[in-house]
C-alpha positions in Angstrom: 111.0 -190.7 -24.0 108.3 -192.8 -25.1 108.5 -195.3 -27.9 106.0 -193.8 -30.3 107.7 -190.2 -29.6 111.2 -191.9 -30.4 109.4 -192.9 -33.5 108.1 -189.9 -34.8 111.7 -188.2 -34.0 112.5 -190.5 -36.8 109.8 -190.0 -39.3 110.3 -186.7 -40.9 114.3 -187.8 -42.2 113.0 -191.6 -43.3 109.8 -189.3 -45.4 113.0 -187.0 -46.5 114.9 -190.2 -47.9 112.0 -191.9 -49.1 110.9 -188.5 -51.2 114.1 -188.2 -52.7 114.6 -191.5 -53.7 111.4 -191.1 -55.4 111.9 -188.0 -56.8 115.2 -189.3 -58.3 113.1 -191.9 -59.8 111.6 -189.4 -62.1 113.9 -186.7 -62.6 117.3 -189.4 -62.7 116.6 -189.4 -66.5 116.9 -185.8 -67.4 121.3 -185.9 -66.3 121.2 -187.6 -69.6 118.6 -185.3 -72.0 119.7 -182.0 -71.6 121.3 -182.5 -75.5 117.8 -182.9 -76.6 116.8 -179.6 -76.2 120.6 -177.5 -76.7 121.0 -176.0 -79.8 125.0 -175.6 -80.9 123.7 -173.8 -83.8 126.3 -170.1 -82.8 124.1 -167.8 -84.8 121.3 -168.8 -82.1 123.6 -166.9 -79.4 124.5 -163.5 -81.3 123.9 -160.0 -79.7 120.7 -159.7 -80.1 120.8 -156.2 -80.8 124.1 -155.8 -83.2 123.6 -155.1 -86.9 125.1 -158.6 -87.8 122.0 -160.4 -86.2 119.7 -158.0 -88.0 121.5 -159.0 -91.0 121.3 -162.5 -90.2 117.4 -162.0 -90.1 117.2 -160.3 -93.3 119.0 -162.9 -95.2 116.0 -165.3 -94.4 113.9 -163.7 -96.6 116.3 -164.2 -99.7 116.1 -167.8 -99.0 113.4 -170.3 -100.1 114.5 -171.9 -97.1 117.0 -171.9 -94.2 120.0 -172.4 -95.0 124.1 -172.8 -94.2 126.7 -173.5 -96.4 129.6 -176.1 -96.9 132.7 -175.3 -99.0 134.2 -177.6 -100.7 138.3 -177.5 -101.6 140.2 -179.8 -103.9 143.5 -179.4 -104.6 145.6 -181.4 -106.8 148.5 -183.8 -105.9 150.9 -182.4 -108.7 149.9 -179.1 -107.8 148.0 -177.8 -111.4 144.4 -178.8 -111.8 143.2 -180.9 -115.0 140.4 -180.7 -117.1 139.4 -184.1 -115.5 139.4 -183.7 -112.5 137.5 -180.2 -113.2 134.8 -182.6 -114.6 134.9 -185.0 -111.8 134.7 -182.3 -109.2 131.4 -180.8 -111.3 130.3 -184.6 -111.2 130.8 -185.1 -107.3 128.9 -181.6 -106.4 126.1 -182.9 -109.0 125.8 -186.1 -107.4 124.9 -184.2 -103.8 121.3 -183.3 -104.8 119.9 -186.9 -103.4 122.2 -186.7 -100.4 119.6 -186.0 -97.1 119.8 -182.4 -95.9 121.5 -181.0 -99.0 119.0 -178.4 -100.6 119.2 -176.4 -104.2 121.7 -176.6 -106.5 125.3 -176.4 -105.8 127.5 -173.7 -107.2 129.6 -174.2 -110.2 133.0 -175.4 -109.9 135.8 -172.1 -109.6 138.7 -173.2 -110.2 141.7 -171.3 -107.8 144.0 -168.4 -109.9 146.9 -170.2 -108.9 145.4 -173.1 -110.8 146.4 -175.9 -108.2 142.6 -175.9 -106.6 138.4 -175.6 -107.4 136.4 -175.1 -104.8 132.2 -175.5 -104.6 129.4 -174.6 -102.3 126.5 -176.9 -100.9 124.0 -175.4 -99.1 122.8 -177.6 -96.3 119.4 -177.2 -94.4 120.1 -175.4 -91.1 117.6 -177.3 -89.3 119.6 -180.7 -89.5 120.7 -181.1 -86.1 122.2 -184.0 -85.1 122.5 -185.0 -88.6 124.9 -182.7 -89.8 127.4 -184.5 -89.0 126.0 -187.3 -91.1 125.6 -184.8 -94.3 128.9 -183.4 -94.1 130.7 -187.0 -94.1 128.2 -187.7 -97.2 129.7 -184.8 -98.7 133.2 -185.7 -97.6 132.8 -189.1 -99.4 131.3 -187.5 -102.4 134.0 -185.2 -102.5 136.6 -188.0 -102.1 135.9 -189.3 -105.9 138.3 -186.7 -107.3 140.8 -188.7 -108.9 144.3 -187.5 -108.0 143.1 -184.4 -105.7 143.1 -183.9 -102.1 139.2 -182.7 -100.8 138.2 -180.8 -97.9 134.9 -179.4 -96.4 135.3 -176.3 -94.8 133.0 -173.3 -94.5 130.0 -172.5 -91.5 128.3 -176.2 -92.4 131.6 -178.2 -91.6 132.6 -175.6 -88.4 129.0 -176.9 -87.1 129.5 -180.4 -87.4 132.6 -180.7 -85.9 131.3 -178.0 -82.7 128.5 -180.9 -82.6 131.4 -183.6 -82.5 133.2 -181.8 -79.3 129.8 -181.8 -77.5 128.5 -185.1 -78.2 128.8 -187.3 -75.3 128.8 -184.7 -73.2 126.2 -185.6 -71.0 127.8 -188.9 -70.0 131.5 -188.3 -70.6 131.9 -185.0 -68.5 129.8 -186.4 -65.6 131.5 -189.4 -65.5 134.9 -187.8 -65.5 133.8 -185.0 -62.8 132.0 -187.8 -60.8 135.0 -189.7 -60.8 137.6 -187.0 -59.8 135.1 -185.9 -56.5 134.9 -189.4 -55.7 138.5 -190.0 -55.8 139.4 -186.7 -53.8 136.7 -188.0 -51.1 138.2 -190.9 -50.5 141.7 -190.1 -49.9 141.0 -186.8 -47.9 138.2 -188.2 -45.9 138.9 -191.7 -45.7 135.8 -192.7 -45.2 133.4 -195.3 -47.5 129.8 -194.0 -47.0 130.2 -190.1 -46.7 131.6 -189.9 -50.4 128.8 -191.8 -51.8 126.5 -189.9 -49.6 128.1 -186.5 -51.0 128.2 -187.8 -54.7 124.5 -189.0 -54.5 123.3 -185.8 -53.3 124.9 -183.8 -55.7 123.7 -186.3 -58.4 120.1 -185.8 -57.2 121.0 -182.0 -57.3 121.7 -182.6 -61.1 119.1 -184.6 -61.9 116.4 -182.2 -60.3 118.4 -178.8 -62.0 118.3 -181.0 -65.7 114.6 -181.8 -65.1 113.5 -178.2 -64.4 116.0 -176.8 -67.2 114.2 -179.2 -69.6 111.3 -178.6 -69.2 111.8 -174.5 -69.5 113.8 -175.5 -72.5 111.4 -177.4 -74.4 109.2 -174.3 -74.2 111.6 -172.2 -75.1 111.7 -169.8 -71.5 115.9 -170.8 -71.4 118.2 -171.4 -74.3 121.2 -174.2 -73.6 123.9 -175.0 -75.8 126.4 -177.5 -75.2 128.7 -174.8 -73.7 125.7 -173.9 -70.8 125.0 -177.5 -70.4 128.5 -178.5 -69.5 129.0 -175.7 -67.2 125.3 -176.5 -65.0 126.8 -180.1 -64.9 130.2 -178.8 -63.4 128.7 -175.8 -61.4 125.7 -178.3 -59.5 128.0 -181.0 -59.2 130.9 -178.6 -57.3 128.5 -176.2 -55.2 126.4 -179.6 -53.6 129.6 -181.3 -52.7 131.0 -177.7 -51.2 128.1 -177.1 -49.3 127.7 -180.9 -48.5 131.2 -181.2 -47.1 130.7 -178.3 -45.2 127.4 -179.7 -43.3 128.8 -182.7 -42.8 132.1 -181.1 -41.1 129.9 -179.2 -38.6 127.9 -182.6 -37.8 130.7 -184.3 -37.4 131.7 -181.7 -35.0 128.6 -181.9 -32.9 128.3 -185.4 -32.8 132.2 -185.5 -31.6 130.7 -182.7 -28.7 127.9 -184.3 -28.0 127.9 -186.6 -24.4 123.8 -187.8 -25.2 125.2 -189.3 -28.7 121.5 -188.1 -30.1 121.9 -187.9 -34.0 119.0 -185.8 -34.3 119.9 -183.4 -31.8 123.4 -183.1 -33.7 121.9 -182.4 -36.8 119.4 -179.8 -36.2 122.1 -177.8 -34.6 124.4 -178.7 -37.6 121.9 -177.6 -40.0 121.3 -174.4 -37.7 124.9 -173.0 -37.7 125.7 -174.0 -40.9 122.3 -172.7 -43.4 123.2 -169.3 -42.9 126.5 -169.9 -44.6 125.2 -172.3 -46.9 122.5 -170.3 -48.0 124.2 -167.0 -48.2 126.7 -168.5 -50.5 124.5 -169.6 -52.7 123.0 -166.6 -53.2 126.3 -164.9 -54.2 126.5 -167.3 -57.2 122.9 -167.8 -57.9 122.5 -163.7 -57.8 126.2 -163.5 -59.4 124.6 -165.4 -62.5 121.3 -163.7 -62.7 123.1 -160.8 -63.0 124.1 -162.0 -66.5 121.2 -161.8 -68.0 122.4 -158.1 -68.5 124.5 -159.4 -70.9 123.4 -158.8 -75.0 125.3 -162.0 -75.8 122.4 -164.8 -75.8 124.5 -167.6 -75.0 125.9 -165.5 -71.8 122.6 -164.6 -70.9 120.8 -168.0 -71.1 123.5 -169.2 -68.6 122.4 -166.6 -65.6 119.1 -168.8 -65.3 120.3 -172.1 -65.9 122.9 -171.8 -63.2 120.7 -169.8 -60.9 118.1 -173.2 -60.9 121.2 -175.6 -60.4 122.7 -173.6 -57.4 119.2 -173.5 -56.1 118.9 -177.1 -56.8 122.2 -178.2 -54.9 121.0 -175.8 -51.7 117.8 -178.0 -51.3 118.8 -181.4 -52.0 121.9 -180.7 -49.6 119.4 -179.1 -47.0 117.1 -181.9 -47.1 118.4 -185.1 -48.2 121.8 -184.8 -46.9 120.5 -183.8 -43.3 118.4 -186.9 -43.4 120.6 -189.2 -44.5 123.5 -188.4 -42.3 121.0 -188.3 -39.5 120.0 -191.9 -40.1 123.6 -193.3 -40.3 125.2 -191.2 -37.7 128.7 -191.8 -37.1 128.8 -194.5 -39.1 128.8 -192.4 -41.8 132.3 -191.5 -40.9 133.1 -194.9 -40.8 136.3 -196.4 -40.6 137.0 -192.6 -38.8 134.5 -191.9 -36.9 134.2 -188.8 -35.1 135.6 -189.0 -31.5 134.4 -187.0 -28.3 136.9 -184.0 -27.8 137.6 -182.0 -24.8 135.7 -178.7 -24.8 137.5 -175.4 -25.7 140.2 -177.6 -27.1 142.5 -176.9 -30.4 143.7 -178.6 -33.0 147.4 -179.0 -33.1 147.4 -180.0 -37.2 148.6 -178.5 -40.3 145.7 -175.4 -39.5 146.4 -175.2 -36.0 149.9 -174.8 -37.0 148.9 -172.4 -40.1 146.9 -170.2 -37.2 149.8 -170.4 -35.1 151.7 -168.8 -37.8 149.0 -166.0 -38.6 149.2 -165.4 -34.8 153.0 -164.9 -34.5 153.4 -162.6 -37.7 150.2 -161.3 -39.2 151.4 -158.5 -41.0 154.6 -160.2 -42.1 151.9 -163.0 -43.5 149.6 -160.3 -45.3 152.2 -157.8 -47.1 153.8 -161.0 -48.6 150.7 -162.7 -49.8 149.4 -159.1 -50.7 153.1 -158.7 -52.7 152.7 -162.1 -54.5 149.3 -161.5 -55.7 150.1 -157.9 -56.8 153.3 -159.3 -59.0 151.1 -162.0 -60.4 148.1 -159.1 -61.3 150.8 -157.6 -62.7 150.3 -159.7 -66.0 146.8 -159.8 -66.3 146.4 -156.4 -69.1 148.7 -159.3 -71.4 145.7 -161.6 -71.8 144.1 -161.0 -75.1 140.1 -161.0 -75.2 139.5 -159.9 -78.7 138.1 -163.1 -79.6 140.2 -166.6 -81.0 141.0 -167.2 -84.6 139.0 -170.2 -86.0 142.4 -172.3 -85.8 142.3 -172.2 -82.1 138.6 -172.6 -81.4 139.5 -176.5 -80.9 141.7 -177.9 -79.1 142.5 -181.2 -81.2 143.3 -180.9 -84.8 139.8 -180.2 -86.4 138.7 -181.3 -90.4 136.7 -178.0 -90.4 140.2 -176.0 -89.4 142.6 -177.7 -91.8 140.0 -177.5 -94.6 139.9 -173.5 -94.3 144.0 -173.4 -94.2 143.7 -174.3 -97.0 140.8 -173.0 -98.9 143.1 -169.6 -97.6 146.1 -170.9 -99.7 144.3 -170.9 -102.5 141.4 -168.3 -102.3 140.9 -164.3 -101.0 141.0 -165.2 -97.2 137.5 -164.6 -97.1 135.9 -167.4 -99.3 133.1 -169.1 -97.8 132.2 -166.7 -95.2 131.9 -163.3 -96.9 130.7 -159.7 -95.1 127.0 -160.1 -96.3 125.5 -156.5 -97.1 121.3 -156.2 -96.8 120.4 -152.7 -98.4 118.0 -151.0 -100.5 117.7 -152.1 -104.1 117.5 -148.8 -105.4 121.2 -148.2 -104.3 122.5 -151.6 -104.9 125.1 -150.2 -107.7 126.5 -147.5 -105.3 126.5 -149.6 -102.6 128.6 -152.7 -104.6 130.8 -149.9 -105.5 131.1 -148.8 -102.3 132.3 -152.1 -101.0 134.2 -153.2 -103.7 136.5 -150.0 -102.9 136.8 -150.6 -99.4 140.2 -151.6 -98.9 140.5 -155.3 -97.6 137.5 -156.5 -99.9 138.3 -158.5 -102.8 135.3 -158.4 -104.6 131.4 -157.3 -104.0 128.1 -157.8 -106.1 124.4 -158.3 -105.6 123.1 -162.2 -104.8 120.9 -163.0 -108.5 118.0 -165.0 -108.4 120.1 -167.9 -108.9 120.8 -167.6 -105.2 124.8 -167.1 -105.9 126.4 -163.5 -106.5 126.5 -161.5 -109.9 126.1 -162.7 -113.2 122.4 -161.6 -113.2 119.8 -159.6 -112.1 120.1 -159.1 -108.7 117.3 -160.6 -106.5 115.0 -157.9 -104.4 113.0 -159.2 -101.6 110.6 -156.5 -100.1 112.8 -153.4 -101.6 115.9 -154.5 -100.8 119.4 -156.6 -102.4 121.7 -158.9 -100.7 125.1 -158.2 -101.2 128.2 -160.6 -101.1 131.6 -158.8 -100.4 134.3 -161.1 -100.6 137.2 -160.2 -97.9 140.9 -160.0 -98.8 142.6 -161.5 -95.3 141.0 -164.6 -93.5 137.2 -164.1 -91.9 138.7 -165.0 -88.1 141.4 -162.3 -88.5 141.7 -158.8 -86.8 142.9 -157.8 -90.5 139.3 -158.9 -91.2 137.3 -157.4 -88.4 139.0 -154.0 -89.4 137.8 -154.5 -92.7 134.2 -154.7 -91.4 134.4 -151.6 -89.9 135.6 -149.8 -92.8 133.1 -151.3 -94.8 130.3 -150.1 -92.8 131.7 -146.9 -92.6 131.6 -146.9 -96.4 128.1 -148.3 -97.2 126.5 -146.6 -94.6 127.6 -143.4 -96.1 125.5 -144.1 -99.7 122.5 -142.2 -99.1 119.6 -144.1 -99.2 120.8 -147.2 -99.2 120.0 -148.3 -95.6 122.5 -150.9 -95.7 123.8 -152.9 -92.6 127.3 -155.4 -92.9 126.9 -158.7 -91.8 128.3 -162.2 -92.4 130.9 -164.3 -90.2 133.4 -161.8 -89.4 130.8 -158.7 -88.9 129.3 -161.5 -86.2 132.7 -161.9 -84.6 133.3 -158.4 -84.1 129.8 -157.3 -83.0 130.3 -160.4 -80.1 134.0 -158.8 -79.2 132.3 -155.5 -78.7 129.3 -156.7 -77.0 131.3 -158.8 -74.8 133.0 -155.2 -73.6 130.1 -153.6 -72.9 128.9 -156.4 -70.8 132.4 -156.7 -68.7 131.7 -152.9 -68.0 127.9 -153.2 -67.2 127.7 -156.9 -65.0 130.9 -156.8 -62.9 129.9 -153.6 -61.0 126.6 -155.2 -60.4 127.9 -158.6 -59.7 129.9 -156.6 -56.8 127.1 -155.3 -55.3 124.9 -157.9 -54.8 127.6 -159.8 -53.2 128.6 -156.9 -51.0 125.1 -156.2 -50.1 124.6 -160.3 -49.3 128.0 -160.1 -46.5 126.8 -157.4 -45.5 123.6 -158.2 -44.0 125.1 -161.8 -43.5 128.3 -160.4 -41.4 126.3 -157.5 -40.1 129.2 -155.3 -41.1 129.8 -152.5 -43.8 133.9 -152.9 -43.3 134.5 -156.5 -43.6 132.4 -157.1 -46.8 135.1 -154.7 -48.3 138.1 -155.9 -47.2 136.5 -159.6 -48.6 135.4 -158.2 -52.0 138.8 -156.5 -52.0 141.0 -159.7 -51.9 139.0 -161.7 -54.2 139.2 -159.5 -56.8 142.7 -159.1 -56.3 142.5 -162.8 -56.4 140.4 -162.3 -59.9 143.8 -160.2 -61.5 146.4 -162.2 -60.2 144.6 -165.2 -61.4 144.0 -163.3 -64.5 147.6 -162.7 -64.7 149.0 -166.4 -64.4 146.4 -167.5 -67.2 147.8 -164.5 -69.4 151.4 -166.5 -69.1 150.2 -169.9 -69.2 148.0 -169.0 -72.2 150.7 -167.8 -74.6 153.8 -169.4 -73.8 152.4 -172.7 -72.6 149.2 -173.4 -74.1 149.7 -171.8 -77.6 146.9 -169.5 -77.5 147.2 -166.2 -79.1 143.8 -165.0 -77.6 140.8 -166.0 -75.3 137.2 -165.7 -76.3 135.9 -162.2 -75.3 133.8 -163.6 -72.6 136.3 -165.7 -70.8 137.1 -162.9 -68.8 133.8 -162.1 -68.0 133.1 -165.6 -67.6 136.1 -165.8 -64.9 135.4 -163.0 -63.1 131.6 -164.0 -62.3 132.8 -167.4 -61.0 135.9 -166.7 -59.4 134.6 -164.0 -57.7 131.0 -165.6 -56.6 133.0 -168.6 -55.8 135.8 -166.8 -54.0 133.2 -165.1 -51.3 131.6 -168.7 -50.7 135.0 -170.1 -48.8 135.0 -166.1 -47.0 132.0 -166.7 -46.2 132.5 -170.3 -44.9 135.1 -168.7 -43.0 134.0 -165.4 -41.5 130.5 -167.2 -41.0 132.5 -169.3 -38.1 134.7 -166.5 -37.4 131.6 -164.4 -35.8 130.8 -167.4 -33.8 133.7 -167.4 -32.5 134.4 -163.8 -31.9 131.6 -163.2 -30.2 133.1 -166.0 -27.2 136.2 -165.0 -27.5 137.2 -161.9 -29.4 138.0 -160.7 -33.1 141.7 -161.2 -32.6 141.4 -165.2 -31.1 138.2 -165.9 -33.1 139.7 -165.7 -36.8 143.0 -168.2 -35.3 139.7 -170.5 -33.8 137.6 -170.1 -37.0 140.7 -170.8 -39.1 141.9 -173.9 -37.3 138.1 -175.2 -36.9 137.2 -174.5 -40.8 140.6 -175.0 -42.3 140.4 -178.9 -43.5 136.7 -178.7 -44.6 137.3 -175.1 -46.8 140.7 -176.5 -48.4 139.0 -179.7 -49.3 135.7 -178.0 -50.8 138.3 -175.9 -52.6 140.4 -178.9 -54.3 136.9 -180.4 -55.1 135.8 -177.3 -56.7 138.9 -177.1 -58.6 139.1 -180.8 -59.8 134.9 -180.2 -61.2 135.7 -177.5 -62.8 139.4 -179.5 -64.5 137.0 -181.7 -65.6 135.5 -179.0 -68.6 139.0 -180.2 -70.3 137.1 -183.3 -71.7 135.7 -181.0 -74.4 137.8 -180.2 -77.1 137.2 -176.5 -77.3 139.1 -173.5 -76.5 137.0 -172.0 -74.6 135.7 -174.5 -71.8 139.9 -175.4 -71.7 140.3 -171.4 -71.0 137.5 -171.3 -68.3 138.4 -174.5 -66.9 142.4 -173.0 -66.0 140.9 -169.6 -65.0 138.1 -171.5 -62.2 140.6 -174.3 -61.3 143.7 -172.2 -60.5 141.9 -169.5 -59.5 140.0 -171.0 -56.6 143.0 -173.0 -55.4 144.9 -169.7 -55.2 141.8 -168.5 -53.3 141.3 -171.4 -51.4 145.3 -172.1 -50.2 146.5 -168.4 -49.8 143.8 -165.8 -49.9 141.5 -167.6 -47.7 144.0 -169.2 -45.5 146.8 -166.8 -45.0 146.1 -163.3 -46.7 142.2 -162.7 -45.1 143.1 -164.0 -41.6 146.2 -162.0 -41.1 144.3 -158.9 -42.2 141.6 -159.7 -39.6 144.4 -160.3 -37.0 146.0 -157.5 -37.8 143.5 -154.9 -37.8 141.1 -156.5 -35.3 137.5 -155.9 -34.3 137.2 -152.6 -35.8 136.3 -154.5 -38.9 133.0 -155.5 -37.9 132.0 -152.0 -37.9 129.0 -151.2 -37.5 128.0 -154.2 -35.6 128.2 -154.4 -31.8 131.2 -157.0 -32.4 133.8 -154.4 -33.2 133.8 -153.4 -29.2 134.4 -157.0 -28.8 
């Protein structure tokens, strides 16, 4: 070959690098600005069609401004209150008017019938941000000037503040960590210097793209991200790029190990060739899986289908086009120390998954009935995990100031105080409908917000025709005691005639998410099925084998389920999940679950159609074994990572993706769908021409 055609051979991967490097110029920047534009304000990411939100938009109209509220508890060291300190609390909640953020006048001092607290309410602007957490420590010190009484913040303003201090840091902390952990896991499994910091760049450029085009939809409102969505696009990119990184530069270490000429090039193009159709199919099992949330009525469930749809997208190009190029222009020195050796044609690995294949081979059936058992007995648990939401006690991990300060504001006060059922209704009815509520077993008290902006002792206040109605509950706002009391109470007030009235507040939210979150289990998953068994099947060319996959990764979903139920209660101390864990679970663990299927079957078809159903899946297995178990424990180890943020939730979701694709990766995929495929043979490639094979 000429010297300017070797040249030119070489042009397109050096433009590839030299773009990239470029590109990650500009969009390097945006890892670290996603927190600009997220919002952890929770009332942001309500059903959007529940009564509570409709609530929640009536109340602004009561409200010379936006506002949420901080409660604050004293309670005495000798356990009875004094005149003093009465004074000095009255004093401290004065003294808050010049504090930034704190707007109108705070509530009088009410003392607890117990006598051994008071309690006050500051209303806080809602727009405040990042300095929240700067007000409520400004009320915290105020507060502190009590002399001889313990203080506390508690109440929506507080719960904010510390949800702001469990994300904050999070775009450098959990990268960091995650980066870390792939790095590490690289290292020892591949044992080589260059290819882990070729992997980790690409799936850093993967970010940095996904953050840059999130952004910039953000900042014009087109996606919404909270702290909760931005951790889980920096997980999710940062997983799927290494996955389908490792598994491209697996297949190019295998052609350059078959290849006599030693021509990089060559290599790669057929690397990239057997490998996009897996690679690209298994992103668009995730990237569809997610999309399909935007189903959902939750917003914050809804606004993740996008964001994780561009990041998936985003790790499929940057390992399509960077990695190919910079693997191409190292060669096997990307390997280096190991570098991939010539092997003998149509020979087989004698290793840990020749030896697994070998097994499969002797005893299929023997292999899939016990797998099949063990899964079934671990499923067996999963109706024991609790989805009705978390009580506020257990929404962080760590000991939390807002938590301990409404334990105790509880002690002291109906359960309810500072987050009451709020009732919007018309002000011709407001009498019946107080009465109404204040009759409603499980509500302490009820009566009309005055123009004072605080409940009874005046004229009620009427926006546009109708009253706002405070309806103090009896049993704590986060408890199922409360959330029955809800219902009861719109039962009750929706029965005054003419009233209109709808129940809002804290708890009305908590039960309209719980519900909300149950229609959308019912409504995404069968969806999220079919798009992944339409996306097998056209990629397998097979209506049977898409079943039997779908089949064991959802009974992977259960038993996964299942384990978490046990490892929830009697390890962990949780007394419930969130009601969209499970939801949350099954659209990664499932998504996820096809992708090392379909890294396997992908090579499996290769393989059968040289040699047979029944030899192919031992071959496939054996050839795709390391490179599939590896993508699996870096998977697993991304997702660990979410742990770094205090909260409940991301713990929950972090267990339930971690375990989950381990069991998927080290027994599903490896023992339980190859035996099947042994063991029934070619018939499942039915329709295709392969099943005469």
């Amino acid at each position: 070959m000429p010297p300017a055609s070797r040249a030119l051979r070489w042009l397109v991967p050096a433009l590839l690098l030299v773009a990239w490097l470029g590109l990650g110029g500009v969009v390097g920047p945006y890892a670290g600005k996603l927190g600009e534009v997220s919002t952890n304000d929770q009332s942001a990411f309500l059903p959007q069609s529940a009564e509570s939100t409709k609530v929640l938009d009536a109340q602004d109209a009561f409200r010379d401004e936006q506002t949420i509220p901080a409660v604050v508890v004293w309670t005495s060291d000798d356990g009875s209150v004094s005149g003093e300190q009465r004074a000095a609390a009255a004093e401290s909640l004065r003294s808050l008017a010049d504090v930034p953020g704190v707007t109108g006048q705070a509530s009088p001092v009410i003392p607890a019938e117990d006598g051994a607290a008071l309690q006050g309410v500051v209303q806080l602007r809602s727009d405040l941000g990042e300095q929240l957490g700067e007000t409520v420590d400004r009320i915290r010190e105020a507060a502190a000037d009590v002399p001889g009484a313990a203080s506390h913040i508690a109440g929506p303003a507080a719960t904010q503040a510390d949800l702001s201090d469990a994300f904050a840091g999070i775009d450098s902390l959990l990268l960091l960590v995650a980066l870390g952990v792939v790095l590490l896991i690289l290292l020892l499994v591949y044992r080589s210097v260059l290819l882990p910091l070729v992997v980790i760049t690409s799936s850093v450029l993967a970010l940095s793209l996904a953050s840059a085009l999130v952004y910039q939809l953000a900042e014009r409102d087109l996606v919404r991200v909270d702290g909760q969505v931005q951790g889980i696009l920096s997980i999710l990119v940062i997983g799927a790029a290494t996955d389908y990184a490792l598994l491209l530069a697996a297949r190019y270490k295998e052609e350059l190990s078959a290849r006599a000429d030693r021509d990089r090039l060559a290599a790669m193009r057929t690397a990239v060739r057997r490998s996009a159709g897996a690679i690209v199919a298994s992103a668009a099992t995730v990237g569809l899986g997610l999309l399909a949330l935007l189903l959902s009525d939750l917003a914050n469930t809804s606004a993740l289908g996008p964001v994780g749809a561009i990041g998936i997208v985003c790790a499929v190009v940057s390992t399509m086009t960077f990695l190919p190029a910079v693997l191409a222009l190292l060669g096997r020195a990307a390997y280096w120390p190991a570098r991939p050796k010539a092997a003998a044609a149509g020979t087989r690995s004698d290793g840990v998954w020749g030896r697994v294949a070998a097994a499969v081979e002797r005893a299929p059936r023997r292999i899939w009935a016990g797998t099949g058992v063990l899964l079934l007995v671990c499923a067996a648990f999963a109706p024991q995990l609790k989805s009705g939401g978390v009580p506020l006690s257990e929404i962080f991990v760590n000991d939390a100031p807002s938590v301990e300060a409404q334990e105790v504001l509880s002690e002291h006060y109906p359960g309810g105080s500072g987050n009451p059922a709020v009732i919007i209704a018309d002000a011709g009815a407001a009498r019946e409908v107080a009465g109404a509520a204040t009759r409603t077993e499980g509500v302490s008290a009820a009566a009309p917000v005055t123009e004072s902006g605080r409940p009874g002792g005046g004229q009620p206040k009427v926006v546009d025709g109708r009253v706002m109605i405070d309806a103090t509950l009896a049993d704590s706002a986060d408890s199922d005691a409360a959330k029955e009391t809800v219902q009861r109470l719109r039962e009750n007030v929706h029965g005054v005639d003419g009233a209109d009235a709808l129940v809002g507040g804290y708890t009305a939210q908590q039960y309209d998410t719980q519900q909300t979150a149950q229609r959308d289990r019912v409504v995404i998953t069968p969806v999220v099925l079919a798009i992944i068994l339409v996306i097998l099947a056209l990629l397998l060319r097979s209506l049977l084998m898409p079943l039997l996959l779908v089949g064991t990764v959802a009974l992977n979903y259960f038993a996964t389920i299942g384990v978490a139920a046990l490892v929830f209660q009697h390890l962990l101390g949780f007394t419930g999940t969130d009601a969209s864990v499970p939801l949350y679970g099954f659209v990664f663990l499932v998504a996820l679950g096809v992708d090392y299927n379909i890294f396997l079957m992908t090579r499996v078809r290769e393989e059968a159609l040289r040699e047979g159903t029944r030899r192919g899946v031992l071959t496939g297995l054996t050839a795709t074994g390391g490179v599939i178990t590896s993508a699996g424990v870096v998977l697993a180890a991304t997702f660990a990572a979410l742990v770094v943020i205090p909260l409940a939730f991301l713990v929950q979701i972090a267990f339930i993706v971690a375990f989950g694709v381990l069991l998927d990766t080290l027994v599903v995929r490896s023992l339980l769908v190859p035996a099947l495929v042994r063991d029934i043979g070619r018939v499942l490639w039915w329709p295709s021409a392969l099943r005469h094979r």
